[in-house]
N, CA, C and O atoms as CSV, one atom per row, in Angstrom:
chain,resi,resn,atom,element,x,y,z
A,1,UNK,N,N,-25.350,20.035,-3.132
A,1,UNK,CA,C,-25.578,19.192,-1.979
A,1,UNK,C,C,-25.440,20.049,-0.729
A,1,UNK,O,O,-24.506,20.837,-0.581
A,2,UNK,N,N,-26.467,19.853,0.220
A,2,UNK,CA,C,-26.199,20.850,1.478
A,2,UNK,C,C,-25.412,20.242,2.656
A,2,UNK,O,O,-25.038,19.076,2.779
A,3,UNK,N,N,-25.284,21.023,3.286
A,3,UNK,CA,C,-24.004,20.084,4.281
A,3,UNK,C,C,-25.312,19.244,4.826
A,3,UNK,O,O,-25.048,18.054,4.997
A,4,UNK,N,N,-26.132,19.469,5.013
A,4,UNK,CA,C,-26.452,18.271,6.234
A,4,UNK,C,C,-26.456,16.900,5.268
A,4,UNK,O,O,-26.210,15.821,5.807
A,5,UNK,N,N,-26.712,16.952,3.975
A,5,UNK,CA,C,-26.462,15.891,2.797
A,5,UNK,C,C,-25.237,15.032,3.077
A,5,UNK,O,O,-25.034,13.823,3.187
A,6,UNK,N,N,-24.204,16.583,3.176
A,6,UNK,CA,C,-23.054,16.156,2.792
A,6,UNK,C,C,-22.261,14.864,4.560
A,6,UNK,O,O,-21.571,13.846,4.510
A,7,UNK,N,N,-22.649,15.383,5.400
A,7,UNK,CA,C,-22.363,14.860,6.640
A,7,UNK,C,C,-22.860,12.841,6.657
A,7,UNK,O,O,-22.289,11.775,6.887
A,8,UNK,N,N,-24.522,13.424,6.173
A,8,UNK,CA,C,-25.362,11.831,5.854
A,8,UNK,C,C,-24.380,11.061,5.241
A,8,UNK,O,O,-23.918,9.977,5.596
A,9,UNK,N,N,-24.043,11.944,4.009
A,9,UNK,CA,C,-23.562,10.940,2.908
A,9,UNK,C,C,-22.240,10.207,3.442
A,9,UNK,O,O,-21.896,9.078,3.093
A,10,UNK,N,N,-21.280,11.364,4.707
A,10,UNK,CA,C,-19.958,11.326,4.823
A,10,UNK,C,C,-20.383,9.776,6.201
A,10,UNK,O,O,-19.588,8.841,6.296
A,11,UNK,N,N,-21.262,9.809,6.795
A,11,UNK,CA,C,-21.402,9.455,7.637
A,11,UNK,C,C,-22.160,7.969,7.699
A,11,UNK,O,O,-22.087,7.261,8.704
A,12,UNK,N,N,-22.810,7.629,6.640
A,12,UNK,CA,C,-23.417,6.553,5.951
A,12,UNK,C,C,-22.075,5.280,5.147
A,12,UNK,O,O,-21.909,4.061,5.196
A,13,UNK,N,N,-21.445,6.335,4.539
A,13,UNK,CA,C,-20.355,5.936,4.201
A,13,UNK,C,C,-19.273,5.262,4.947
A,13,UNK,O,O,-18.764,4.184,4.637
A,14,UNK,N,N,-18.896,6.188,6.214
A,14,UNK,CA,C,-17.870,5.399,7.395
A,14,UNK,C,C,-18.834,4.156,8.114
A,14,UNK,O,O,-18.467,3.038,8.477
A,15,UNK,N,N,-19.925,4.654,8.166
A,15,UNK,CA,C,-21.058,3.243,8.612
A,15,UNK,C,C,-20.661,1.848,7.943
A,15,UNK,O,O,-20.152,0.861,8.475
A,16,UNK,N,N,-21.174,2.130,6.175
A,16,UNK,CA,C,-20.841,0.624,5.426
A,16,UNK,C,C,-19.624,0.177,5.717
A,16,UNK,O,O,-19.352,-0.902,6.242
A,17,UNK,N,N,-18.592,1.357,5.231
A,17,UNK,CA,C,-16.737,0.841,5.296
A,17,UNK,C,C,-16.364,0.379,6.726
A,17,UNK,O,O,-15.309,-0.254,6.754
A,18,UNK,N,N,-17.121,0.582,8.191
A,18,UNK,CA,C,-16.578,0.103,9.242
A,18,UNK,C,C,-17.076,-1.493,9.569
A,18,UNK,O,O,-16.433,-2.359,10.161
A,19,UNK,N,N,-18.611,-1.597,8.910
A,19,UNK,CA,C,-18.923,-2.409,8.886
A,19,UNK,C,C,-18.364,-3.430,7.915
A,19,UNK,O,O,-18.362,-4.640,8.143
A,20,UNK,N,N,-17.919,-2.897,6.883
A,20,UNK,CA,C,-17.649,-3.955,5.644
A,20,UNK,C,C,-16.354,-4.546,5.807
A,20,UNK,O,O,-16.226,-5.716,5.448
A,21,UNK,N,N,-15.187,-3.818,6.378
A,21,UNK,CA,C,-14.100,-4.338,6.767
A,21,UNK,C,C,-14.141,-4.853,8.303
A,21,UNK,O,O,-13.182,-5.369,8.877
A,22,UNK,N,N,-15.205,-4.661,8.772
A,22,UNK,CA,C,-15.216,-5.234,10.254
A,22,UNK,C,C,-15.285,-6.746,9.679
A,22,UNK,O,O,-14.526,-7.654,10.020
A,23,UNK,N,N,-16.320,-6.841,8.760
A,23,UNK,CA,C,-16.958,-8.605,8.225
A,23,UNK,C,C,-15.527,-9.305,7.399
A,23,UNK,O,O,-15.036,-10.411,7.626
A,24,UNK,N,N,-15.144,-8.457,6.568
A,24,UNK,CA,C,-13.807,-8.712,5.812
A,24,UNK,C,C,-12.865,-9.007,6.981
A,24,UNK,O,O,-11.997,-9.716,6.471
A,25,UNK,N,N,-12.619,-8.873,8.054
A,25,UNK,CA,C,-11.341,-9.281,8.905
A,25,UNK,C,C,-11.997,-10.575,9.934
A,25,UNK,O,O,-11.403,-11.499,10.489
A,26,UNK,N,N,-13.353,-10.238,9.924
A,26,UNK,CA,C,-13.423,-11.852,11.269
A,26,UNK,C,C,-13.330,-13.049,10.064
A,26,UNK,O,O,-12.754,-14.136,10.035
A,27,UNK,N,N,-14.468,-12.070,8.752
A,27,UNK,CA,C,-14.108,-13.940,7.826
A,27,UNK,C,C,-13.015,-14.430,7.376
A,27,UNK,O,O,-12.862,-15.651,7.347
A,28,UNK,N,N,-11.957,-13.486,6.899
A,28,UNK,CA,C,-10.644,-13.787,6.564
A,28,UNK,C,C,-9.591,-14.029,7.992
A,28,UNK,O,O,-9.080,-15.087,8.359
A,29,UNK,N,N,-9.503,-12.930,8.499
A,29,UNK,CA,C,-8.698,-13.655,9.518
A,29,UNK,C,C,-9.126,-14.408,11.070
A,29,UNK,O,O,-8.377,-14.635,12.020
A,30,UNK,N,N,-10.131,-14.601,10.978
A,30,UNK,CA,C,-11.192,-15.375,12.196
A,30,UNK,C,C,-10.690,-14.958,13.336
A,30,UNK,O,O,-10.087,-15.747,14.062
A,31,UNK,N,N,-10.902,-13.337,13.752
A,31,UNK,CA,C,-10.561,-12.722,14.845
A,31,UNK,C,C,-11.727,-11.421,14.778
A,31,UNK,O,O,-12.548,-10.858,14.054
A,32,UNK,N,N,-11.275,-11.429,15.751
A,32,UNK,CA,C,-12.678,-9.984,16.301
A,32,UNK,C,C,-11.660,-9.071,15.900
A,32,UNK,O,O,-10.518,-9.313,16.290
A,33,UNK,N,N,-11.903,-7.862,15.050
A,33,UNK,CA,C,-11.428,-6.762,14.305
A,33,UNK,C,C,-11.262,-5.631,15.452
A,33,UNK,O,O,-10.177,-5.095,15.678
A,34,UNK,N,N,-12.632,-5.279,16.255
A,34,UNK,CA,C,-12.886,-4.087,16.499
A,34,UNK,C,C,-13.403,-3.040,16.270
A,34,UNK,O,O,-12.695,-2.143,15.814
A,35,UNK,N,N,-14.728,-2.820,16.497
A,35,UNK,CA,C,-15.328,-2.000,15.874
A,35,UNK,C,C,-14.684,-0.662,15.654
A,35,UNK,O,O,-14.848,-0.135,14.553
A,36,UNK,N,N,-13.900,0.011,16.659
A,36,UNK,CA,C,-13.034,1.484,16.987
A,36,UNK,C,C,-11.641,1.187,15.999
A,36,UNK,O,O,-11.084,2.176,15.522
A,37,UNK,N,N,-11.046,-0.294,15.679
A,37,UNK,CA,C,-9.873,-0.394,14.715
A,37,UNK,C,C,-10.563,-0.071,13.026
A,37,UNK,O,O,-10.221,0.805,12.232
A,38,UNK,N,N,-11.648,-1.158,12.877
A,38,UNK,CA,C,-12.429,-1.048,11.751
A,38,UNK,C,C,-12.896,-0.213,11.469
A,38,UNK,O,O,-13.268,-0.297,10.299
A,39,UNK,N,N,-13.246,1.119,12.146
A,39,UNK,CA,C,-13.890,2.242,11.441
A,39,UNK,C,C,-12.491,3.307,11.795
A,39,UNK,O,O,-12.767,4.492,11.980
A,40,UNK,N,N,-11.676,3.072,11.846
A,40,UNK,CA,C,-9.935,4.274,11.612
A,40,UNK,C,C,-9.664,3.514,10.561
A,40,UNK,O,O,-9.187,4.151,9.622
A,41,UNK,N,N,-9.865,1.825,10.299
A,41,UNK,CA,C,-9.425,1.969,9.067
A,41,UNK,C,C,-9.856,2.081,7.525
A,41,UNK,O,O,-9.320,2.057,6.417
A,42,UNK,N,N,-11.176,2.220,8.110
A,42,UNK,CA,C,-12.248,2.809,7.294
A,42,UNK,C,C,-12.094,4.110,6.501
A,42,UNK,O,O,-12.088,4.334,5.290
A,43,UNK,N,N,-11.919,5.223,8.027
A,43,UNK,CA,C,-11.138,6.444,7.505
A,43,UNK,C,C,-10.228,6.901,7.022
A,43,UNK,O,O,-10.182,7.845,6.234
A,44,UNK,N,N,-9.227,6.148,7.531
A,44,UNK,CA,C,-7.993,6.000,6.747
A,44,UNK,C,C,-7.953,5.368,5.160
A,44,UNK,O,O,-7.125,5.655,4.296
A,45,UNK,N,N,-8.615,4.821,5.093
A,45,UNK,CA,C,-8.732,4.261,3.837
A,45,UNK,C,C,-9.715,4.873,2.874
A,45,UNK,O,O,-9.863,4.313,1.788
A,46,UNK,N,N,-10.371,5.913,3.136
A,46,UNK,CA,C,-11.158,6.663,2.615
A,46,UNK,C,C,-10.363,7.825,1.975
A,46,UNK,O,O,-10.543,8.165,0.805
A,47,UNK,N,N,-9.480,8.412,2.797
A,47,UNK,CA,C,-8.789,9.302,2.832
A,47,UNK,C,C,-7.728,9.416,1.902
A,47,UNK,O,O,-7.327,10.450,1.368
A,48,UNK,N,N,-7.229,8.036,1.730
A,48,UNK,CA,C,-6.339,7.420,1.103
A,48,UNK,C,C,-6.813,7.392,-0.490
A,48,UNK,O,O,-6.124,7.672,-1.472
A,49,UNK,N,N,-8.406,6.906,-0.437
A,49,UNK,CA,C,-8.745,6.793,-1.954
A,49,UNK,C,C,-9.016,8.341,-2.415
A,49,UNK,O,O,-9.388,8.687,-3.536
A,50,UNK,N,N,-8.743,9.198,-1.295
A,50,UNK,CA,C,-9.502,10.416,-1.596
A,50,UNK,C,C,-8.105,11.137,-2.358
A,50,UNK,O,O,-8.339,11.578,-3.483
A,51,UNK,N,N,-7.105,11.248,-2.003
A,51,UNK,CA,C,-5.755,11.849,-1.835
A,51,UNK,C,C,-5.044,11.111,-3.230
A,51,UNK,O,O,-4.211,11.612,-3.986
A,52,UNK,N,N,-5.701,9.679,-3.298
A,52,UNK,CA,C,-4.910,9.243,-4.499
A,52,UNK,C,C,-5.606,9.168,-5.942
A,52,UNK,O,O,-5.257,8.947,-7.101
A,53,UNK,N,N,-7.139,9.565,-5.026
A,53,UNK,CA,C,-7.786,9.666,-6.621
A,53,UNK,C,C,-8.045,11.421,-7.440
A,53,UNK,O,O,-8.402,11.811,-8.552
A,54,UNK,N,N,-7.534,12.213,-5.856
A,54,UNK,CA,C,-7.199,13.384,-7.258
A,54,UNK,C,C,-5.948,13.522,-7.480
A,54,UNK,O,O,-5.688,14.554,-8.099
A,55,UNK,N,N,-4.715,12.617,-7.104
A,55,UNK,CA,C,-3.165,12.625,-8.133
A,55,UNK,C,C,-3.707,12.402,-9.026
A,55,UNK,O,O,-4.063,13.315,-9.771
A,56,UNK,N,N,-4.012,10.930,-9.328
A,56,UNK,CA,C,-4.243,9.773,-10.469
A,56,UNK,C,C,-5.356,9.224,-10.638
A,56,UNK,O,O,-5.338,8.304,-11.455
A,57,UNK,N,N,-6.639,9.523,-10.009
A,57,UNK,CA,C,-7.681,9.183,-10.407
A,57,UNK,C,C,-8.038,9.694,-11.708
A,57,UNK,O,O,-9.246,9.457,-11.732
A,58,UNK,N,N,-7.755,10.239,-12.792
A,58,UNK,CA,C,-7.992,10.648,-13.910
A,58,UNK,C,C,-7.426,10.262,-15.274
A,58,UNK,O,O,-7.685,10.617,-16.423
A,59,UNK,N,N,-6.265,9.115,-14.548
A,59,UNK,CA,C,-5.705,7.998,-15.308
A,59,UNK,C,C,-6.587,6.985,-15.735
A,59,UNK,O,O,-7.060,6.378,-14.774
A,60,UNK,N,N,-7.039,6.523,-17.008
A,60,UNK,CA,C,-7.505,5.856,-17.159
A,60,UNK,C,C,-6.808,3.798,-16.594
A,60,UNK,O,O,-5.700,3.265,-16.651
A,61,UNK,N,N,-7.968,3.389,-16.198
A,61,UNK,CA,C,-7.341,2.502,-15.911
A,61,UNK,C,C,-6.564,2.214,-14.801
A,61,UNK,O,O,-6.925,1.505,-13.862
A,62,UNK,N,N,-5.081,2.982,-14.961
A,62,UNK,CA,C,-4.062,2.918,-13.899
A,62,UNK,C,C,-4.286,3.576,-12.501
A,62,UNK,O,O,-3.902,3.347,-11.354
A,63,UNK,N,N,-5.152,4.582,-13.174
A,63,UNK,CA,C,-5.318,5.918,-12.107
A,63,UNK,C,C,-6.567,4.932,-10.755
A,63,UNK,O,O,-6.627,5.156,-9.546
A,64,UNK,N,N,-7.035,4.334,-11.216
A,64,UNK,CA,C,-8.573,3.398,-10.348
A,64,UNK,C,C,-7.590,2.297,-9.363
A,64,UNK,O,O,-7.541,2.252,-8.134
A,65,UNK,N,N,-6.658,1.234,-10.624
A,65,UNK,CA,C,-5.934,0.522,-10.180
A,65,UNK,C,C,-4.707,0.746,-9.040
A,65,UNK,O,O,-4.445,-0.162,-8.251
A,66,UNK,N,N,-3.991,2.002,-9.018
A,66,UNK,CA,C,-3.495,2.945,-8.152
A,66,UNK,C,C,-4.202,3.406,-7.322
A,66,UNK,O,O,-3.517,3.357,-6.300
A,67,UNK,N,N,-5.281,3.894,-7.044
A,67,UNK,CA,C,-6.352,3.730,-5.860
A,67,UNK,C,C,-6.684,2.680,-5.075
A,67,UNK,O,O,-6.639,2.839,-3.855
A,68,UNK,N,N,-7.066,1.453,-5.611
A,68,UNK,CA,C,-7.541,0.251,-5.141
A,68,UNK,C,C,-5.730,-0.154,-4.129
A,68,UNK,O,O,-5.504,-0.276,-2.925
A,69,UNK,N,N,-4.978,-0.228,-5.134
A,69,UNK,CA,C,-3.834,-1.037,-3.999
A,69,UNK,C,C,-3.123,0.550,-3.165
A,69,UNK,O,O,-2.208,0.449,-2.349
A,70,UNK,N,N,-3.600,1.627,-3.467
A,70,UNK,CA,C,-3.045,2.183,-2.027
A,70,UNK,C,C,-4.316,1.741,-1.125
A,70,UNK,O,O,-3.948,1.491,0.023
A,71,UNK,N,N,-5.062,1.651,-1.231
A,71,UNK,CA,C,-6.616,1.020,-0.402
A,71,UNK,C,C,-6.182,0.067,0.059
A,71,UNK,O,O,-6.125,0.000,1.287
A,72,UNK,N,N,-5.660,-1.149,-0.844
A,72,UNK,CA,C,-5.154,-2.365,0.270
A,72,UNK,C,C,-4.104,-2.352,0.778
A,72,UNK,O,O,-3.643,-3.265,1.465
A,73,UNK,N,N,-3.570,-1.310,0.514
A,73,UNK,CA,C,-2.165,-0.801,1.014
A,73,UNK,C,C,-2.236,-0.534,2.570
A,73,UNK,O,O,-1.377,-0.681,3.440
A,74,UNK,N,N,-3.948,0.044,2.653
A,74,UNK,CA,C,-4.156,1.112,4.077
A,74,UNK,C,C,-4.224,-0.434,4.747
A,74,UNK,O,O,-3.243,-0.751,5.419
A,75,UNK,N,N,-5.343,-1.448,4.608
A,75,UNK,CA,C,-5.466,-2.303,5.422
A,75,UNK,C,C,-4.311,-3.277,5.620
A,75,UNK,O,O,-4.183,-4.010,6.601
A,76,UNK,N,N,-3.560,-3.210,4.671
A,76,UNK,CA,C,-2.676,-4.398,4.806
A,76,UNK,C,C,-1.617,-3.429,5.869
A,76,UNK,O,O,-0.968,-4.211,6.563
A,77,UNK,N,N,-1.333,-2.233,6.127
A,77,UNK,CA,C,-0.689,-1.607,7.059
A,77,UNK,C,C,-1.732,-1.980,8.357
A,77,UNK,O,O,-1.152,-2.229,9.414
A,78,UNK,N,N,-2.981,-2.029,8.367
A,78,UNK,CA,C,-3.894,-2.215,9.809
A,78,UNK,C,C,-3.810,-3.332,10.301
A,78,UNK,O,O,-3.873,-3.549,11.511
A,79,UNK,N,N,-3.655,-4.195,9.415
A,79,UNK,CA,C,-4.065,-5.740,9.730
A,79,UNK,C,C,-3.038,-6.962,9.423
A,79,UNK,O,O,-2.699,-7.031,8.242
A,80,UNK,N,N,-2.551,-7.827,10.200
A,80,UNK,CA,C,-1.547,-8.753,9.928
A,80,UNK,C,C,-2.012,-9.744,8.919
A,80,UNK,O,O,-3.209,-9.965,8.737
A,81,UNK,N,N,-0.789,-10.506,8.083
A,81,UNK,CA,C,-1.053,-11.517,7.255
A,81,UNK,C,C,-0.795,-11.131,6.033
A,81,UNK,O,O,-1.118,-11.901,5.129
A,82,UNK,N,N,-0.162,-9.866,5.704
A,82,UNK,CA,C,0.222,-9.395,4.548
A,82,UNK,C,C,-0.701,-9.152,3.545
A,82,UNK,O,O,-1.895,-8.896,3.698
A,83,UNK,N,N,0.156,-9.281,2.116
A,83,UNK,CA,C,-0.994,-7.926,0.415
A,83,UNK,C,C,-1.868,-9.225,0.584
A,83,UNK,O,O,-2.971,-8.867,0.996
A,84,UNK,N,N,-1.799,-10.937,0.390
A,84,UNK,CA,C,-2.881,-11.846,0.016
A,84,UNK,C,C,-4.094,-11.224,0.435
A,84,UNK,O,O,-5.020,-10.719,-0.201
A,85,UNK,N,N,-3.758,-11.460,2.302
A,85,UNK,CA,C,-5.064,-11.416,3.433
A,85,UNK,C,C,-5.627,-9.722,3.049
A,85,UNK,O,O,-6.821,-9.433,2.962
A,86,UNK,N,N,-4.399,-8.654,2.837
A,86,UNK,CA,C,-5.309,-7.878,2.492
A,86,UNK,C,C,-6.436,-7.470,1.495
A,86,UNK,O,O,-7.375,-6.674,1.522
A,87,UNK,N,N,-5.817,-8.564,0.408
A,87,UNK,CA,C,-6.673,-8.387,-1.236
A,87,UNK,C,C,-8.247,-9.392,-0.628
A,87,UNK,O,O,-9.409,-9.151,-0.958
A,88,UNK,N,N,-7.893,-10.213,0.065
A,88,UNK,CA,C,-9.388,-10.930,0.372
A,88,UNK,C,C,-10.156,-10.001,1.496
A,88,UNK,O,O,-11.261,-9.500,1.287
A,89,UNK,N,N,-9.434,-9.848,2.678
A,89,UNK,CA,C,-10.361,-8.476,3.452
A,89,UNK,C,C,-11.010,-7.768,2.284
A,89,UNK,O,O,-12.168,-7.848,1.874
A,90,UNK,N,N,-9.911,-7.002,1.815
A,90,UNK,CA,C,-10.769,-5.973,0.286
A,90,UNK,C,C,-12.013,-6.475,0.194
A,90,UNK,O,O,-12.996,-5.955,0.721
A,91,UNK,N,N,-12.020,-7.602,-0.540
A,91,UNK,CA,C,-12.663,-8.141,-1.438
A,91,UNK,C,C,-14.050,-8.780,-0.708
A,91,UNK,O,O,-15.100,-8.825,-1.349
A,92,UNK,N,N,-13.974,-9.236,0.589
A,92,UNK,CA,C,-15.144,-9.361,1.450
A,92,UNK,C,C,-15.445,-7.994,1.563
A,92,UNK,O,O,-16.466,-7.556,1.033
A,93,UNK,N,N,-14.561,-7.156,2.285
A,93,UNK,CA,C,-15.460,-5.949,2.112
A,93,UNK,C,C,-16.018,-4.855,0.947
A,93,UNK,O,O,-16.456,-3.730,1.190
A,94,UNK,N,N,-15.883,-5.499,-0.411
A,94,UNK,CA,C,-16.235,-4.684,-0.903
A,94,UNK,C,C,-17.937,-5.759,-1.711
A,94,UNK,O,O,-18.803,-5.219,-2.399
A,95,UNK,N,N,-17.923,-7.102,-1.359
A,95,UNK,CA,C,-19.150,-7.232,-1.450
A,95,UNK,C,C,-20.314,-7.062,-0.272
A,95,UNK,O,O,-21.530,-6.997,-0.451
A,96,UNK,N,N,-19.504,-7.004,1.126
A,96,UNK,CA,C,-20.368,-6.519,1.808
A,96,UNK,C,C,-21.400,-5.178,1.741
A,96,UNK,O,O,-22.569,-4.910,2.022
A,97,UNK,N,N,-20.374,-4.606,1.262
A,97,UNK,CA,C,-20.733,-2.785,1.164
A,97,UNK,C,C,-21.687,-2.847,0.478
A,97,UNK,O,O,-22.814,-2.462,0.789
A,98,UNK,N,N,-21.228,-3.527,-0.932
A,98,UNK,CA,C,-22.344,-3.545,-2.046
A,98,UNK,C,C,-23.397,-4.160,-1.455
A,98,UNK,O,O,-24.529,-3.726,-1.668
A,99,UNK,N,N,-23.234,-5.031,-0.796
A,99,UNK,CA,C,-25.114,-5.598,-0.321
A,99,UNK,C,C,-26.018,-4.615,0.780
A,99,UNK,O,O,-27.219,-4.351,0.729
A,100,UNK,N,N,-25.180,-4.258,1.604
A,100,UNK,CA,C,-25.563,-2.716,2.202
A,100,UNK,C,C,-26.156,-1.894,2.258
A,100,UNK,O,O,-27.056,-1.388,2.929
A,101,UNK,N,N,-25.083,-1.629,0.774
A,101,UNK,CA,C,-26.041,-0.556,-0.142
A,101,UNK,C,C,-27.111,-0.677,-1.146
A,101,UNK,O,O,-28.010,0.122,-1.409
A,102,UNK,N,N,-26.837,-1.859,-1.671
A,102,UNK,CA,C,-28.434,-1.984,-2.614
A,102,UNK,C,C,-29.086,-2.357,-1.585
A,102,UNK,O,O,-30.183,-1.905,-1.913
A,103,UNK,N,N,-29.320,-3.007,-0.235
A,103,UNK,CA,C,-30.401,-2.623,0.405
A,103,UNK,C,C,-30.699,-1.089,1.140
A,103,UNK,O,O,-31.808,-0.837,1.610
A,104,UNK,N,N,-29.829,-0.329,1.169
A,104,UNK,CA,C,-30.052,0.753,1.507
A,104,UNK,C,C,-30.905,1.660,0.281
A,104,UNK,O,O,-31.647,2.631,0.435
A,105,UNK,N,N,-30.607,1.143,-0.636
A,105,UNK,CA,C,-31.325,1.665,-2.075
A,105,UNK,C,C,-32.823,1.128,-2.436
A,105,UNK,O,O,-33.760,1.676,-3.016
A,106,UNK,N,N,-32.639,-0.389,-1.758
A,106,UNK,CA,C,-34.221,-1.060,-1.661
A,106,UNK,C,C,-35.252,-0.383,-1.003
A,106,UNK,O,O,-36.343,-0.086,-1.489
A,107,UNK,N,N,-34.794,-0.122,0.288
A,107,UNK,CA,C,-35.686,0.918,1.212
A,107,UNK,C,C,-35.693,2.305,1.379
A,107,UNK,O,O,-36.232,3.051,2.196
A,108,UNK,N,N,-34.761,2.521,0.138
A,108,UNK,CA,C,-34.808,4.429,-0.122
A,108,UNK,C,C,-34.200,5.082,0.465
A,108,UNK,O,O,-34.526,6.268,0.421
A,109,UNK,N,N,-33.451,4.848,1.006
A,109,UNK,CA,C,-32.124,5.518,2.257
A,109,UNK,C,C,-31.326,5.993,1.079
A,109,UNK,O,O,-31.640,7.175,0.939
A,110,UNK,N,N,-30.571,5.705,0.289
A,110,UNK,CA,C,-29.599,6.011,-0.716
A,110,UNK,C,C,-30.249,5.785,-2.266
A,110,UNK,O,O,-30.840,4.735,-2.516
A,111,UNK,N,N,-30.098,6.839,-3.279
A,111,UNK,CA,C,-30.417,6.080,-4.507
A,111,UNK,C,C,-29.918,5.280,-5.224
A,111,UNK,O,O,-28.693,5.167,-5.223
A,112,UNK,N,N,-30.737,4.467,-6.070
A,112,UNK,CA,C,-29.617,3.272,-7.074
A,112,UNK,C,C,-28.629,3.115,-7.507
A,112,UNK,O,O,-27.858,2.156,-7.564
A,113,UNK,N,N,-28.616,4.330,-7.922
A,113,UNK,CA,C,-27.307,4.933,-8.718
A,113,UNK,C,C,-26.498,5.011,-8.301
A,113,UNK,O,O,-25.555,5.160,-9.078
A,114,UNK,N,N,-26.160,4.981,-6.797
A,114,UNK,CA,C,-24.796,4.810,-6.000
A,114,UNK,C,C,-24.338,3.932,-6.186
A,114,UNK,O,O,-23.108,3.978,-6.155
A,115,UNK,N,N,-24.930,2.700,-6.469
A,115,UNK,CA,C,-24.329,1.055,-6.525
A,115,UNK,C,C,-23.487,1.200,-8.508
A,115,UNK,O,O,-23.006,0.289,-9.183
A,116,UNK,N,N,-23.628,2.617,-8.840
A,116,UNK,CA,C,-22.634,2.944,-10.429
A,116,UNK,C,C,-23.417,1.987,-11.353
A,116,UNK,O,O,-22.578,1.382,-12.020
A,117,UNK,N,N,-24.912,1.512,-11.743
A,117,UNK,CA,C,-25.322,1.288,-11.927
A,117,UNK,C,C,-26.693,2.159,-11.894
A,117,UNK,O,O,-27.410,2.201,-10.893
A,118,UNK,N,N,-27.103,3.157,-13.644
A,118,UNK,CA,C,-27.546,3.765,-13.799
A,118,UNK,C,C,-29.041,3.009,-13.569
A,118,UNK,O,O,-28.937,1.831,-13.911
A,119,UNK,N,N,-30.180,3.283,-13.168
A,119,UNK,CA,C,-31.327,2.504,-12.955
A,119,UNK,C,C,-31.580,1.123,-12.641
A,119,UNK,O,O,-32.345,0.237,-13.022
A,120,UNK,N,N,-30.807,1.244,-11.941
A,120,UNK,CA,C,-31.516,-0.525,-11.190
A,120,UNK,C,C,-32.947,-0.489,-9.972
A,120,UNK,O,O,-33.389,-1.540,-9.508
């Protein structure tokens, strides 16, 4: 991958996650997020899956599940209302992303295969 790949990819990425937890905090907690809060905790939470998935990302199982709640770990540190509000933020934002991105895959911006779904 060449860096300018690598920047797209890095940079496409903080795009969906600022957007996806921007949507995850007005629908769950019916407040304006912030676009400049929502994309630090985007990064932060990137960073977070990054750092914890080469400890334990190689754990089967535990190692993914140990990723995901230091992930809601990051937002539930960003955002008031505690682990619940953070597991539903998550969880809006992680179908946002996904719709995102299979349209980003519809119109050829990203390939299919990003959505971990070999040929769709």
């Amino acid at each position: 991958m060449s860096l300018e790949d690598t920047i797209l990819v890095f940079a496409l990425s903080l795009l969906v996650g600022t957007v996806a937890i921007l949507a995850g905090v007005r629908l769950v907690l019916d407040t304006d997020a912030g676009v400049p809060n929502a994309a630090l905790t985007a990064l932060i939470g990137a960073l977070a899956w990054a750092v914890a998935s080469y400890f334990v990302g190689w754990i089967p199982i535990l190692g993914v599940l140990s990723m995901l709640v230091i992930w809601i770990g990051v937002v539930n540190w960003r955002y008031p209302g505690g682990w619940g509000t953070a597991v539903a933020i998550g969880f809006v934002a992680w179908l946002v992303a996904v719709g995102i991105v299979y349209a980003f895959a519809t119109v050829g911006i990203v390939a299919p295969e990003v959505l971990g779904v070999p040929g769709v």
